[in-house]
C-alpha positions in Angstrom: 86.5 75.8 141.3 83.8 77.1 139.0 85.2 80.5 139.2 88.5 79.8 138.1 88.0 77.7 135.1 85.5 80.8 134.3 88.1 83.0 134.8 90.8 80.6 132.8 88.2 80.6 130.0 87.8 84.1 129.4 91.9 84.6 129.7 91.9 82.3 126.8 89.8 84.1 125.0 90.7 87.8 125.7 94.2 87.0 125.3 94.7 86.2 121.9 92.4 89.4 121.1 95.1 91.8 123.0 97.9 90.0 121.4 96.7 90.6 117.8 96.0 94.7 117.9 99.6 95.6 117.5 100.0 93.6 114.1 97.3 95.6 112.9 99.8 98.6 113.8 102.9 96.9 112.2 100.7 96.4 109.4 100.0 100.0 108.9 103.6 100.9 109.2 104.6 98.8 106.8 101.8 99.1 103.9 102.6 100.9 100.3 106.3 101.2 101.8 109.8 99.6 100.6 112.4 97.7 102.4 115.6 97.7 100.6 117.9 94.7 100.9 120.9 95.4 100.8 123.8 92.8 99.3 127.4 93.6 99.4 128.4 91.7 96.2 127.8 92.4 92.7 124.9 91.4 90.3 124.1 88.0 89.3 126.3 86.2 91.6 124.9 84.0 94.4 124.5 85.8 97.1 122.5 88.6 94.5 120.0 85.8 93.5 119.5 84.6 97.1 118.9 88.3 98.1 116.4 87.8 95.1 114.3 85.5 95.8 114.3 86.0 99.6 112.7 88.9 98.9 110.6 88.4 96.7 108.8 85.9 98.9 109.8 88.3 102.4 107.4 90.6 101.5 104.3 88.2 101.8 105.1 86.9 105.5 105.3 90.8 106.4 102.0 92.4 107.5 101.6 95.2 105.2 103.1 93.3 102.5 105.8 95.9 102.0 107.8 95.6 98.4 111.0 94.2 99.0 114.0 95.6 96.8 117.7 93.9 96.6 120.1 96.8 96.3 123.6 95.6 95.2 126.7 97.4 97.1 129.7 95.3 95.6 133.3 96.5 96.7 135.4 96.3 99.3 134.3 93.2 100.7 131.1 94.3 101.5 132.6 96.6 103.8 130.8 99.7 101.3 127.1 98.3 102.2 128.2 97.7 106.4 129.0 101.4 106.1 126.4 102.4 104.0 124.0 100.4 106.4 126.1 102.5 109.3 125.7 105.7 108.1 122.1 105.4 108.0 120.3 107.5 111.0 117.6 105.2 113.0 114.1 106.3 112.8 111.0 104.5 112.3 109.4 107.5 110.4 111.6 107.4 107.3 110.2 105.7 104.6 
């Protein structure tokens, strides 16, 4: 009985350890880069300032605190940002 609240007690306690190295990773990925968000309607409309200030307050619950950038794509119904968005090739080393 001892043994295995011993053991329960260091699984609690190495757990949490192992579960927060790979936010240091994300961290360093992310730090001194720039997300852009993009929104598929023109300036100063709604969804523009919502874009806005979602992102200006994004980039704090982020580890690495990236900078966080609304790029406006109006046209087409949006449909010029989804392809834009499409067109881009996946890689998690572009910056």
């Amino acid at each position: 009985m001892m043994g295995r609240c011993l053991a329960g007690l260091l699984l609690a306690v190495a757990l949490p350890l192992r579960i927060a190295a790979p936010a240091d990773d994300v961290a360093d990925f992310y730090r001194g880069k720039r997300i852009n968000l993009v929104v598929g309607y023109g300036t100063g409309g709604g969804y523009d300032l919502s874009a806005r200030m979602l992102g200006r307050f994004m980039g704090d619950h982020i580890p690495g605190k990236p900078t966080i950038i609304a790029q406006n794509m109006p046209g087409a119904g949006s449909r010029g940002a989804a392809n834009c968005l499409n067109s881009l090739p996946y890689s998690s080393e572009d910056q």
